[in-house]
C-alpha positions, 0 to 999 in steps of 0.5 A, spaced: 491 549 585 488 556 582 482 556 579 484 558 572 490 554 572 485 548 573 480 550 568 486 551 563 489 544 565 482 541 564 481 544 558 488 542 556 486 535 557 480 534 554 483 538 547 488 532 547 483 526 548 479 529 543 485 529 538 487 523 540 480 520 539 480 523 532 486 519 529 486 511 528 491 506 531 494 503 526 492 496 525 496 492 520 492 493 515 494 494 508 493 502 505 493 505 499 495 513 498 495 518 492 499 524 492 499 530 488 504 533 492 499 539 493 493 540 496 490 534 500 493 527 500 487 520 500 489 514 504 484 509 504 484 502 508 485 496 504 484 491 510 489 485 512 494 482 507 491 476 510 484 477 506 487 479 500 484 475 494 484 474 487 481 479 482 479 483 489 478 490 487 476 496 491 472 502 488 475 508 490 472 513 487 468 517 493 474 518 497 479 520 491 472 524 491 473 526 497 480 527 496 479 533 490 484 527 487 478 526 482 481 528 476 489 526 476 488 519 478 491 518 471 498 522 473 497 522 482 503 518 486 500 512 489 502 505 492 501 501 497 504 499 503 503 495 510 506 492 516 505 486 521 509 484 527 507 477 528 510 474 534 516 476 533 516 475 525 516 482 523 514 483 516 513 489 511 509 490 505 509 494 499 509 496 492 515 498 488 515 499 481 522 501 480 525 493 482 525 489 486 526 493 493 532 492 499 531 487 503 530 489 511 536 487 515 533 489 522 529 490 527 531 497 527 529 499 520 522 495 520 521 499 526 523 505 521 516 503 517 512 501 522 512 508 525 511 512 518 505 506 517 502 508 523 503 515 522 500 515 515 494 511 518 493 516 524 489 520 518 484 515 518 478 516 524 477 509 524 481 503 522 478 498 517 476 496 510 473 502 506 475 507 511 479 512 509 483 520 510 484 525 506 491 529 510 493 535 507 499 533 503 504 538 507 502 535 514 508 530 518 502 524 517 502 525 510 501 520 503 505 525 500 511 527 507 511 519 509 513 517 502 514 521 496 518 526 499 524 522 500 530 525 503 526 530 506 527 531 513 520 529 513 520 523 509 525 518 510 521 512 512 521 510 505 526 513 501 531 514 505 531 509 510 528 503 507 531 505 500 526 504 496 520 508 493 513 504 494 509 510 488 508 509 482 503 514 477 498 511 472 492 507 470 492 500 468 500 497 469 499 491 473 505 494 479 509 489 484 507 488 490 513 485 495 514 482 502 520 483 506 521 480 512 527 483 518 531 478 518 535 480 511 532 475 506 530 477 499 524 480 498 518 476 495 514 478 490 507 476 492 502 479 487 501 486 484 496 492 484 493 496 478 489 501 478 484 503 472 478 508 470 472 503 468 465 508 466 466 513 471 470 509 477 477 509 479 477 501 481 483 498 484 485 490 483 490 485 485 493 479 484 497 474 487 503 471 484 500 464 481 502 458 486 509 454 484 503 448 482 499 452 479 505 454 474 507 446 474 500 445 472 499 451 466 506 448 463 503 441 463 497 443 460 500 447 454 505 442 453 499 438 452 496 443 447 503 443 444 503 436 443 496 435 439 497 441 435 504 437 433 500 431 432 495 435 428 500 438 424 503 431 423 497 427 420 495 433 416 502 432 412 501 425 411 494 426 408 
């Protein structure tokens, strides 16, 4: 081989190893993207849907920060999305804020999602809790391309594929957050995100959607309060 062809090839080479190691594999983890549909994006990673508990929150302050997004939180698009293939289970998460989202009928449109996952999550130089990328929202990888510029030839993952939308904009509305399974079956409403300024920080919260016994357990126990309020009331009247 000539010399100089060598030299190429090997330059070549390493640029490609230098890429690939600048951007993360997707690892199932949940994420949450801000866009303004200008400037630079933020995705940030939540961690595994797993993990998630109740009240749990993230502050995101440093990377919005980070992002240049410190002063349109209030009016940026934001959402969360995530997916898992386990053991041949293969599920999708993601908030909407319009309704309830379109079932997933297949294999081949959660195949759709789990590529635009990990294309918005190779912005991260590593996976994990708190790490977080700040793409320019113009980039094929982007928050902004990925999921709010549906119908685009960019961004039809979500808009266009999955037939749904998993932004929503402003501070302090407790936003649905949905699993769907690719199998067909309705998507499952299994918490909600909100996002608030407190004092100077911008803090993401979650929580689940209550267990079918604790609901069981709230109604007995304000039937039970309805009924001593009613026997109060009773005893008042006859006195």
């Amino acid at each position: 081989m000539n010399k100089k062809l060598y030299q190429a090839a090997v330059l070549a080479a390493l640029g490609l190893a230098s890429v690939t190691a600048a951007h993360a594999t997707y690892n199932n983890d949940l994420l949450v993207g801000f866009t303004t549909q200008s400037g630079n994006d933020l995705v940030f990673d939540l961690g595994s849907f797993s993990s998630l508990t109740d009240g749990e929150t993230w502050d995101l302050t440093s990377a919005l920060s980070a992002a240049g997004l410190s002063g349109s939180v209030s009016t940026a698009l934001w959402g969360v999305v995530g997916d898992i293939n386990n053991s041949g289970t293969k599920t999708t998460w993601l908030t909407d804020a319009s309704g309830i989202p379109a079932a997933d009928p297949s294999s081949s449109q959660w195949s759709y999602i789990h590529s635009a996952d990990g294309a918005i999550f190779s912005s991260l130089s590593a996976g994990g809790i708190g790490n977080y990328g700040t793409p320019s929202s113009t980039v094929s990888y982007s928050w902004n391309q990925e999921t709010a510029q549906g119908g685009s030839a960019l961004g039809t993952a979500y808009s266009s594929v999955a037939n749904t939308d998993p932004n929503t904009s402003g501070l302090g509305t407790w936003v649905a957050f949905y699993q769907t399974v690719a199998n067909g079956s309705a998507p499952t409403e299994v918490g909600s995100f909100s996002l608030n300024t407190v004092g100077a920080s911008d803090i993401l919260s979650f929580e689940p959607v209550p267990e079918p016994s604790s609901m069981a357990l709230m109604a007995v126990g304000g039937g039970f309060l309805m009924l001593i309020g009613r026997n109060k009331f009773g005893r008042k009247q006859q006195s």
